[in-house]
C-alpha positions as CSV (number, residue, x, y, z in Angstrom):
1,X,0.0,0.0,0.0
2,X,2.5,2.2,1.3
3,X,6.2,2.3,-0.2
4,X,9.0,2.1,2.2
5,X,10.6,5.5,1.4
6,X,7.2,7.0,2.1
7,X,7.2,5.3,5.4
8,X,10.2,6.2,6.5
9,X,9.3,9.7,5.8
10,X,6.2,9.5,7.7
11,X,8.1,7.6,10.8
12,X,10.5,10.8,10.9
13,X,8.1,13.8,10.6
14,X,6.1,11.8,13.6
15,X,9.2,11.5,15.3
16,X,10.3,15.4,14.5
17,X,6.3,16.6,16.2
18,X,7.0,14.8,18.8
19,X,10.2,16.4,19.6
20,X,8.7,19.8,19.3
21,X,5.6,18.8,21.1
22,X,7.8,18.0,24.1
23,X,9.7,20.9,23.8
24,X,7.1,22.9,23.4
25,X,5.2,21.4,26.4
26,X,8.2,22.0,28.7
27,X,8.4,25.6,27.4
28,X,4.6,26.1,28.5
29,X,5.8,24.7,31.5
30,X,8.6,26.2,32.8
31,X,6.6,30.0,31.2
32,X,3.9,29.7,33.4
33,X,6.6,28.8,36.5
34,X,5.6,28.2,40.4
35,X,3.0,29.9,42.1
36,X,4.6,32.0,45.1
37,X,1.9,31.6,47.8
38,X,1.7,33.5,51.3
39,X,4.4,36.3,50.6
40,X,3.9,39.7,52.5
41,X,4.2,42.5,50.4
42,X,7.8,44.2,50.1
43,X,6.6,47.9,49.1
44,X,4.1,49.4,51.4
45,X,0.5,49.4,50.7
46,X,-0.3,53.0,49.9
47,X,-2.9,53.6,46.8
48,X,-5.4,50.9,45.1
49,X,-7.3,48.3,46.9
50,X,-4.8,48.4,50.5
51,X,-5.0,45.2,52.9
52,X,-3.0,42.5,54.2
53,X,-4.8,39.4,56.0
54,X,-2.9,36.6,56.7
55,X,-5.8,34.5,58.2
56,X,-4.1,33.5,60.5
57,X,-4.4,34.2,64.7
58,X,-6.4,36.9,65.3
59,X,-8.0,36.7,61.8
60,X,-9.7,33.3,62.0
61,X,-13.6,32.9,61.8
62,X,-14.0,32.5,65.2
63,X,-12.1,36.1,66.2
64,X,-13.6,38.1,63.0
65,X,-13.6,42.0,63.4
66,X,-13.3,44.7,61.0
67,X,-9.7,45.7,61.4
68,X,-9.9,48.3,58.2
């Protein structure tokens, strides 16, 4: 059905996608990098929407108050 020049070619143009594909997956990857959770801001808070909670202590559901 198939000729086994034409084969061949197919077997290396899968072979060449899936080399891009992977690099292409670890590129998304390592773009979108780690999310940095529970960091206190560095500059301080003075215009736009300014809070810091850390939810933790004194700012648990069972001690809520409006500390704004």
């Amino acid at each position: 059905m198939f000729s086994h020049t034409s084969l061949k070619k197919l077997e290396i143009l899968l072979f060449l996608a899936l080399i891009v594909g992977g690099f292409y997956y670890l590129y998304t990857l390592y773009a979108l990098g780690a999310a940095t959770v529970n960091v206190t801001p560095r500059d301080p808070l003075s215009s736009g929407l300014v809070g810091h909670w850390t939810f933790d202590g004194p700012d648990m559901t069972q001690n809520v108050a409006d500390v704004t």
